[in-house]
C-alpha positions in Angstrom: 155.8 9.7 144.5 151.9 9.8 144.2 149.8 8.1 147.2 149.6 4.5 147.6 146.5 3.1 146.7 145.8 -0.1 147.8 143.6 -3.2 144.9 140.7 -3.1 147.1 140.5 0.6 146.5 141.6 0.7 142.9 139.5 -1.4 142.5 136.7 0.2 143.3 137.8 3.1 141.8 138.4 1.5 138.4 135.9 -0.9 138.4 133.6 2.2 136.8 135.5 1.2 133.0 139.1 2.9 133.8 142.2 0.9 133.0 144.8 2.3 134.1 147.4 -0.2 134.8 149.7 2.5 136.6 147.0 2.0 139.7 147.1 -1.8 139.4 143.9 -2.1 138.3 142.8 -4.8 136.1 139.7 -6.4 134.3 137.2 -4.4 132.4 133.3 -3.4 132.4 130.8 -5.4 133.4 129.7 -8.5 131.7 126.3 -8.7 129.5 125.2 -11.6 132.5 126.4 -8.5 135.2 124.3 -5.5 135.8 126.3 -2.7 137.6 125.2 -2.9 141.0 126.1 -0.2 144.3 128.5 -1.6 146.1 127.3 -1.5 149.9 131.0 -0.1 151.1 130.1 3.7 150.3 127.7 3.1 147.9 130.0 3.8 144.9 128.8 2.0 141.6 131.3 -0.5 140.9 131.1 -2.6 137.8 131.9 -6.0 138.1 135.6 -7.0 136.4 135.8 -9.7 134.5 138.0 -12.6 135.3 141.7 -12.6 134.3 142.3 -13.9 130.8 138.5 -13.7 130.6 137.3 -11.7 126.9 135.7 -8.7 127.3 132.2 -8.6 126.8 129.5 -5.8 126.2 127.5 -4.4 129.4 124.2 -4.4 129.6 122.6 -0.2 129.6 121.8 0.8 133.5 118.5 1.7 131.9 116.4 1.1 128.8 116.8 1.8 125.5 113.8 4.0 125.6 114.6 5.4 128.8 116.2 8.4 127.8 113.8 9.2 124.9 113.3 12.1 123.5 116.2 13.3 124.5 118.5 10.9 123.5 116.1 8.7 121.3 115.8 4.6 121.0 117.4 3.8 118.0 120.1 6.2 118.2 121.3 4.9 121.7 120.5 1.2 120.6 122.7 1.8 117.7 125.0 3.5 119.6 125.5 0.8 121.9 124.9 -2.5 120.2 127.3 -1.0 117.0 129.6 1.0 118.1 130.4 0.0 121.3 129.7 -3.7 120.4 132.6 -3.0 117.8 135.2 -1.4 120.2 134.8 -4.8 122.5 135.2 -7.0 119.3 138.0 -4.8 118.3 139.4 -5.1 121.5 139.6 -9.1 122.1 140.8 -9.2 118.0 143.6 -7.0 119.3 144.7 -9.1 122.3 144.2 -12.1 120.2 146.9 -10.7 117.6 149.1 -10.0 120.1 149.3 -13.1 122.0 150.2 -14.5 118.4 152.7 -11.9 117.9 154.4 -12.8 121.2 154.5 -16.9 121.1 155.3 -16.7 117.4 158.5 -13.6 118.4 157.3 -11.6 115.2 156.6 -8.1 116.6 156.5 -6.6 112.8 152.9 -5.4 113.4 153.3 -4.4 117.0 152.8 -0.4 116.0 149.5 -0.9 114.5 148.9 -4.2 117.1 149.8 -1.6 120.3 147.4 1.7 118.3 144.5 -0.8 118.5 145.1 -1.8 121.5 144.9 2.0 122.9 141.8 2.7 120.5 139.4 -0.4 121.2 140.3 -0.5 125.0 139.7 2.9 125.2 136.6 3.3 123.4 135.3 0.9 125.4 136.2 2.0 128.7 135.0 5.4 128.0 131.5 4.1 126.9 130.8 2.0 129.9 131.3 5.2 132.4 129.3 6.9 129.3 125.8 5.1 129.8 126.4 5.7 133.3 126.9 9.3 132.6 123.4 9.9 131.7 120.0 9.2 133.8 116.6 9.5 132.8 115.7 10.6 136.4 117.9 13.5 136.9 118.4 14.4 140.5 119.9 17.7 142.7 123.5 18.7 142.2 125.3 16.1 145.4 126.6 18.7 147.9 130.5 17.4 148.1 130.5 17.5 144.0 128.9 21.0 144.2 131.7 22.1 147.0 134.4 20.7 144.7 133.3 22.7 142.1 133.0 25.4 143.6 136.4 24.8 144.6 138.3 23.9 141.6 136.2 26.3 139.4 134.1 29.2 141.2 131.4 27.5 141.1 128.4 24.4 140.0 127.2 27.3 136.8 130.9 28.1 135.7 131.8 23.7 136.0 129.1 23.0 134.0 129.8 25.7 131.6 133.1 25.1 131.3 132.1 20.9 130.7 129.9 22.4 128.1 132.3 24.9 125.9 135.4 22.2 126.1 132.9 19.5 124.7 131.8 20.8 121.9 134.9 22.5 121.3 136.6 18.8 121.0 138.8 19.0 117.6 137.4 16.1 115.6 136.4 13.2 116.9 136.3 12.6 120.9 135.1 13.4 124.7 134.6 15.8 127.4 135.9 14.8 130.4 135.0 15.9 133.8 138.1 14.1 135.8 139.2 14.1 139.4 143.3 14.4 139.1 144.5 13.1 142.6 148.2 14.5 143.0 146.8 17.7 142.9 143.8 16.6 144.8 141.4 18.5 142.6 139.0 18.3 139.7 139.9 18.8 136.0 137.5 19.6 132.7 139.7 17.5 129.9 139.1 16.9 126.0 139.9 13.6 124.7 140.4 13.8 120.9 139.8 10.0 119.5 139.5 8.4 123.1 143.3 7.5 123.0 145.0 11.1 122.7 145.2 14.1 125.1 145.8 11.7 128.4 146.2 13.0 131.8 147.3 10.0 133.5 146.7 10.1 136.6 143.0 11.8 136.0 139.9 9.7 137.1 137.5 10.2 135.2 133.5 10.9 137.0 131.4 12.3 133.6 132.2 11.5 130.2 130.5 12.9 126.8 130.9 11.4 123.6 131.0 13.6 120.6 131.9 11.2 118.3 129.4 11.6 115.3 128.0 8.2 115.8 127.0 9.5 119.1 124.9 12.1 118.1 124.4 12.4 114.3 121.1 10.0 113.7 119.4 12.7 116.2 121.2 16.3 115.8 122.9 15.8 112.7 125.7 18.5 112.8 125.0 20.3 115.5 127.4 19.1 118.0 126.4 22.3 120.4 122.8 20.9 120.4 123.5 17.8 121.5 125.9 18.8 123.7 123.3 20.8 125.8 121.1 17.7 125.4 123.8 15.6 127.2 123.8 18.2 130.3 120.1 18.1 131.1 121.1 13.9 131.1 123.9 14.1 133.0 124.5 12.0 136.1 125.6 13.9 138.5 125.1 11.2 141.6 127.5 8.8 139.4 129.8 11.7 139.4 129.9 12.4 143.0 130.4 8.8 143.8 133.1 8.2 142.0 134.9 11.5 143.3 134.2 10.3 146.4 135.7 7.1 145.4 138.6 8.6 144.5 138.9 10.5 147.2 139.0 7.5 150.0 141.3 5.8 147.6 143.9 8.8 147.6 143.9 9.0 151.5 144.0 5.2 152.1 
C-alpha cells in the first residue's frame, strides 16, 4: 500500500490542475474570478478548486498575453488559451452534463464515447492549467532541492533537461512532456503523454508540462516541433517545479 496522504495535503498537491481521484482530490483549476495565489503554508502555488458540483471554468494566465513575447508570441498564446483550452473546459462540463442525463434517465448506450470525453476534456484541461504555469517570462536559477533531485534521479540538471527535451519532441502524434515526481518510488520521472489521456503513470505528479499539440505551437514554428521545443526550455518554470516536488514530497511523508 502506497502512503497515506491526508485532503489537506492532496489538496495542495492537486490543487496545481491534477485530478486524480485515487488521492481524493477533488475540484479543478482555478476560476476566471481566482488568480492562482502562493499559498503561505510552504509557499507552494495552489490553485483555488472550485466548489463541488460547481462547472469548471477557464483560469485566468499567471501573466500577460504579451508577457512571453517573442518567444512564445501574443496571439499564439491568446489563441492557445481562449480556444483551445476554452474548448477542453466547454467540452468538459458538456460531458458531465451528458452523463448526469445518462445516469437519471438509466440509458448508458453512450457511456464509451460519454467516459473517452470525459478522460480527453478533463485532461486537456488539467494539463493546460499546470501548462501556463510551466512557463515564466522572468526566468530564474535552477532551485537547489530540484537540481539535487535531478541529479539524483538522472546524473544530473544538463542530462534532466536533455532528457525533458528529446522525449518531448519525440511525443508520437499529438501530446506532452512530462517532468513528474512518482512517489512510491520516491523519485522523479521524464513521461510522454500521447493525446493528454494515454500513457498514464498513475501515481506520477506532475511539476512541468509541455504541450506539443500543434495548436500549441504551429501559428509560431509551423512544423518544427524541435524548435519550439527548445523555445519552451528557455521558458520553463523551474520554481513552479520545485514547489510542487516539494509539495509532493511533504505530502508523501505526512
Amino acid at each position: 500500500m502506497g502512503p497515506k496522504i491526508s485532503r489537506r495535503d492532496a489538496m495542495k498537491l492537486f490543487g496545481g490542475g491534477t485530478l486524480l481521484a485515487a488521492m481524493g482530490a477533488t475540484g479543478g483549476c482555478a476560476s476566471a474570478s481566482e488568480p492562482a495565489t502562493a499559498a503561505s503554508t510552504g509557499g507552494e502555488l495552489i490553485l483555488p478548486a472550485a466548489a463541488a458540483g460547481d462547472e469548471y471554468t477557464l483560469p485566468k494566465l499567471p501573466y500577460g498575453y504579451d508577457a512571453l513575447a517573442p518567444t512564445y508570441q501574443e496571439r499564439t498564446l491568446r489563441i492557445h488559451h481562449t480556444t483551445h483550452h476554452g474548448g477542453y473546459v466547454r467540452g468538459l462540463n458538456a460531458t458531465l452534463t451528458k452523463l448526469a442525463a445518462a445516469r437519471q434517465a438509466g440509458d448508458y448506450a453512450a457511456i464509451k464515447a460519454l467516459s473517452r470525453g470525459l478522460a480527453f476534456h478533463g485532461s486537456g484541461h488539467v494539463l493546460h492549467c499546470l501548462f501556463w504555469h510551466s512557463m515564466t517570462p522572468t526566468p530564474s536559477a535552477m532551485p537547489a532541492e530540484l537540481a539535487r533531485a535531478m541529479e539524483k534521479d538522472f546524473g544530473s540538471v544538463a542530462a534532466a533537461k536533455a532528457h525533458f527535451a528529446a522525449a518531448t519532441k519525440a511525443v508520437e502524434g499529438s501530446g506532452w512532456g512530462v517532468l513528474a515526481y512518482e512517489p512510491l518510488g520516491d523519485r522523479m520521472l521524464i513521461l510522454q503523454a500521447e493525446k493528454h489521456q494515454n500513457l498514464t503513470f498513475w501515481s506520477a505528479v506532475p511539476l512541468l508540462v509541455a504541450d506539443v499539440w500543434e495548436h500549441a505551437y504551429y501559428l509560431q514554428y509551423a512544423s518544427a516541433r524541435g524548435q519550439w521545443v527548445e523555445a519552451f526550455m528557455e521558458l520553463a518554470n523551474w520554481t513552479f517545479a520545485a514547489r510542487r516536488l516539494a509539495a509532493a514530497r511533504r505530502a508523501m511523508r505526512g
